[in-house]
N, C-alpha and C positions, 0 to 999 in steps of 0.2 A: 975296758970290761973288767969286771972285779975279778980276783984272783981263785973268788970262792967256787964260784960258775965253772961249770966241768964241759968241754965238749965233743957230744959224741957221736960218735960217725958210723953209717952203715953203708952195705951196697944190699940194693935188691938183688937179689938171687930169682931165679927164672920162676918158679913155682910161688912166687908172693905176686908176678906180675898182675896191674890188675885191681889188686888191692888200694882202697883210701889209704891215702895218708895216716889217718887218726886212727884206723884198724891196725894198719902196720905198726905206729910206734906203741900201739896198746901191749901190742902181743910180746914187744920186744921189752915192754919197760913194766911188766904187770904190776908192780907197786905204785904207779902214779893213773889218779885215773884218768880216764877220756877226757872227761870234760876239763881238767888241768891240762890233756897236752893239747886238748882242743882251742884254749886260752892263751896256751904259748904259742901256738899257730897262728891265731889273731895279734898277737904283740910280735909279730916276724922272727921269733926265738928260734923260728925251722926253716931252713933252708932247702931246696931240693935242686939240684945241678946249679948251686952256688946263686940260685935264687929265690925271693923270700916266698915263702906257700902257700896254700889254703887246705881247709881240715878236709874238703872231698877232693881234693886232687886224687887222679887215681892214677897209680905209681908205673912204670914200666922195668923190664929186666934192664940191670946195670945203672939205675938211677942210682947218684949218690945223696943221701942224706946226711944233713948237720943239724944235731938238735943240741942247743946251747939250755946245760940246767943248772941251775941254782939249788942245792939239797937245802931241807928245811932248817934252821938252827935250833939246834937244840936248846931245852927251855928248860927252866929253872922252876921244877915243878915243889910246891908249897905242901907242909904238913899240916893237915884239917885235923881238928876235933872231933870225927866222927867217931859213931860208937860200930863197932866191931862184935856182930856173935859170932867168938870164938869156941870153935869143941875140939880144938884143943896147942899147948903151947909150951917150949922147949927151947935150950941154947941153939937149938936147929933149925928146928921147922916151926911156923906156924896153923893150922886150918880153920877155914874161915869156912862159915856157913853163909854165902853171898844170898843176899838179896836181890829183887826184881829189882829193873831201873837202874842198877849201881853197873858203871862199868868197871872193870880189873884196871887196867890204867890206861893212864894218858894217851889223846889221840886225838886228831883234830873234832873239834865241836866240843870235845872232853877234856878238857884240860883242868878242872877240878871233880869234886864230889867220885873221885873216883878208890877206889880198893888199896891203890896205891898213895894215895895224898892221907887218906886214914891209916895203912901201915909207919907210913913214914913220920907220925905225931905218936904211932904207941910203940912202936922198935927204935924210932931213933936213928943210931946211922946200923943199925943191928939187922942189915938187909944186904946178902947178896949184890956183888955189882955187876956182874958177866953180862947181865943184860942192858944197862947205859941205863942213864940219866930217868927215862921213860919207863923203864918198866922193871925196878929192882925189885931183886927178890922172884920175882916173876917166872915162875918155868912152864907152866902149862895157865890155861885161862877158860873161862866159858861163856856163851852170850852176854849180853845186855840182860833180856827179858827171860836167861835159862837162871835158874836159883841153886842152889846146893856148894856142894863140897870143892874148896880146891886147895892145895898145899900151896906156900910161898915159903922160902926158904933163906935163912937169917943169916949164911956165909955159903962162901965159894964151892968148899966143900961138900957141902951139902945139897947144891942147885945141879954140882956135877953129877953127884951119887942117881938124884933123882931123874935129872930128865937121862942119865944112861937108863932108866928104866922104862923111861918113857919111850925111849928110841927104841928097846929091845919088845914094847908091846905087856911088857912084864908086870906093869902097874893095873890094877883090879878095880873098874869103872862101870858103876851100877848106876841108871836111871830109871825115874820113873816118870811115866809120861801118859795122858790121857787122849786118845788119839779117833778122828772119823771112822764111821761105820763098824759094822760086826765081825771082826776076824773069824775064818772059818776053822785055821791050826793054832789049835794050842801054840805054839812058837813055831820058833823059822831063823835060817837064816837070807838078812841079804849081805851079796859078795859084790863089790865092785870096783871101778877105778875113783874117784871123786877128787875135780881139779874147780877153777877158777873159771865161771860160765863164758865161754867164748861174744857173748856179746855184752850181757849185763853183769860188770865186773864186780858188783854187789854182793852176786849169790855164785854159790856153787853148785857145778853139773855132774852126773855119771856119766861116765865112759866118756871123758874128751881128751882131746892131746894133751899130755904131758901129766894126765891122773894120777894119783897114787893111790894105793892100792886099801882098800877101806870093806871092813869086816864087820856086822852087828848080828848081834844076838838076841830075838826078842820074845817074851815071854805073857801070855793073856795070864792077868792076877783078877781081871771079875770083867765079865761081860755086861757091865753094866746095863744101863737098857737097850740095848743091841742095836742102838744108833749112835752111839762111841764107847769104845773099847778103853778099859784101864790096864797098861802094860808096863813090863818092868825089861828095859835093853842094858843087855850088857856090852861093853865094847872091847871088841881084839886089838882095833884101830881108833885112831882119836883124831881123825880130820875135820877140818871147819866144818859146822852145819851137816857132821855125818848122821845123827840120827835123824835129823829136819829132811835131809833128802834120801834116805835110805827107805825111812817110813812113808812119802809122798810118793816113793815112786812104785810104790805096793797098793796105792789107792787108800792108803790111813795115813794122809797127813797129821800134824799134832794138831789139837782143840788150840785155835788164837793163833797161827802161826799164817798171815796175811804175807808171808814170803811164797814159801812152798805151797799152800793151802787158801783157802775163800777168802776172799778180797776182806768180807764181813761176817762177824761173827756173833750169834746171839746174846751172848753172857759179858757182854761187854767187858775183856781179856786187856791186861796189858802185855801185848804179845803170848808165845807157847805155854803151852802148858807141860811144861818140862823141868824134871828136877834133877840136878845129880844128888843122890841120894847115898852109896858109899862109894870111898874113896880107900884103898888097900895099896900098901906097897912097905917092901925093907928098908925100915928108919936106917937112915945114914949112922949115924951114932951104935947102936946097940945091934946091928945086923941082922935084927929079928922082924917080921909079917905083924904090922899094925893094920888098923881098919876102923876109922872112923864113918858114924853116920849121922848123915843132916835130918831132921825130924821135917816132915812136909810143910810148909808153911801150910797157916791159916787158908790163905784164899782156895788151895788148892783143896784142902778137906772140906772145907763148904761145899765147894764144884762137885768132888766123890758123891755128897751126899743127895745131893739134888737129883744127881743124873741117875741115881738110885731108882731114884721115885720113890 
């Protein structure tokens, strides 16, 4: 057996009795998903009372399990010539007004065309490493298909300065977002926990085990034709997909967002309609309140316009 393969052992505890197999090590390992431990189940990679398993076995108290893994190796990610709208740029920090379609970095499926393969052809080695090979520079990130503002950051020091801001909630995070049906309050807040959905490890849920604690702040900027709402969310918290499920689970999912929201959508979207729009916080350098902002993309001012009437 290779030396790289790690192997890891549990015991069932009496309140998982019961439990699949492939539910059990989900819960336990939530960075790898099902359908990989599902695959290592089929190559005998899991053992259960030192014999090889299947993905529905279903577990009882005191079963011991051996799950033999392999971590990914890490990959020697390439600098693209991509073009970058930059608003704005310093021995520090970068900000990047991100487009639709572009991921921030590497990931599997993702392994070019992404924010990071383009930082690393126009900074050079002038990125942050605290984050590995995968995602320098890198301190905070935003969807695929959400567009706007986000900071990367060009040394050590200054990825620490930032995300301490980030951890303390301190950093100032404005969106704007076109969302189902007619809000009846001017604003509102929603309050809640939001973790990693207990079955489809894809999306995230409110209030499940082991949530964290997630805060938005949402604002009506025109009631367009009071069959989608144009609103401006500010965020205390900045968990995955907080504003995707904060707004869905108030019955205003975002226009285009076939996760949280209608399978299908009129306006033929590529995905939400979601922008970060400013991005505010104390440059590491000059320890003074900057605030940049992303201008809406195109597609998005068309959408305003239409729904106008």
């Amino acid at each position: 057996m290779s030396d790289s393969i790690t192997k890891i052992e549990y015991t069932v505890p009496e309140e998982e009795s019961g439990s699949r197999l492939d539910q059990f090590l989900t819960k336990k390992q939530p960075d790898i998903s099902r359908s990989f431990l599902q695959k290592k189940i089929k190559e005998g990679k899991v053992l259960v009372n030192d014999k090889k398993a299947k993905a529905g076995l279903k577990l009882t108290n005191g079963d011991h399990i051996i799950l033999y893994h392999e971590p990914p190796k890490e990959l020697s990610i390439e600098p693209e010539n991509i073009p970058l709208d930059i608003l704005y740029e310093d021995e520090d920090i970068i900000v990047i007004n991100k487009p639709k379609q572009m991921v921030v970095h590497p990931a599997p499926g993702h392994y070019s065309g992404t924010i990071v393969n383009a930082l690393l052809y126009h900074c050079k080695d002038s990125l942050s490493g605290i984050n590995g090979v995968l995602r320098p520079g890198i301190v905070h990130r935003i969807d695929q298909d959400t567009t706007g503002a986000i900071v990367v950051c060009k040394n050590d020091y200054a990825h620490n300065f930032i995300a301490s801001q980030l951890k303390e909630h301190s950093i100032s995070r404005t969106y704007h977002a076109i969302v189902h049906n007619h809000l009846k309050e001017e604003q509102g807040t929603i309050e809640s926990t939001i973790g990693r959905h207990p079955v489809d490890r894809k999306k995230m849920a409110m209030n499940v085990k082991n949530g964290k604690h997630a805060v938005t702040h949402y604002t009506v900027l025109d009631p367009l034709n009071n069959k989608y709402t144009y609103i401006q969310c500010n965020l205390e918290t900045g968990r995955t997909h907080q504003i995707r499920v904060h707004m869905a689970s108030i019955g205003h999912p975002i226009l285009g967002d076939s996760v949280y929201g209608p399978a299908k959508c009129p306006f033929h979207l590529q995905g939400q309609t979601l922008h970060a729009k400013t991005l505010g916080f104390i440059h590491p350098r000059t320890k003074k309140y900057v605030e940049f902002d992303a201008p809406l993309p195109e597609y998005f001012k068309k959408l305003l316009t239409t729904l106008k009437g």
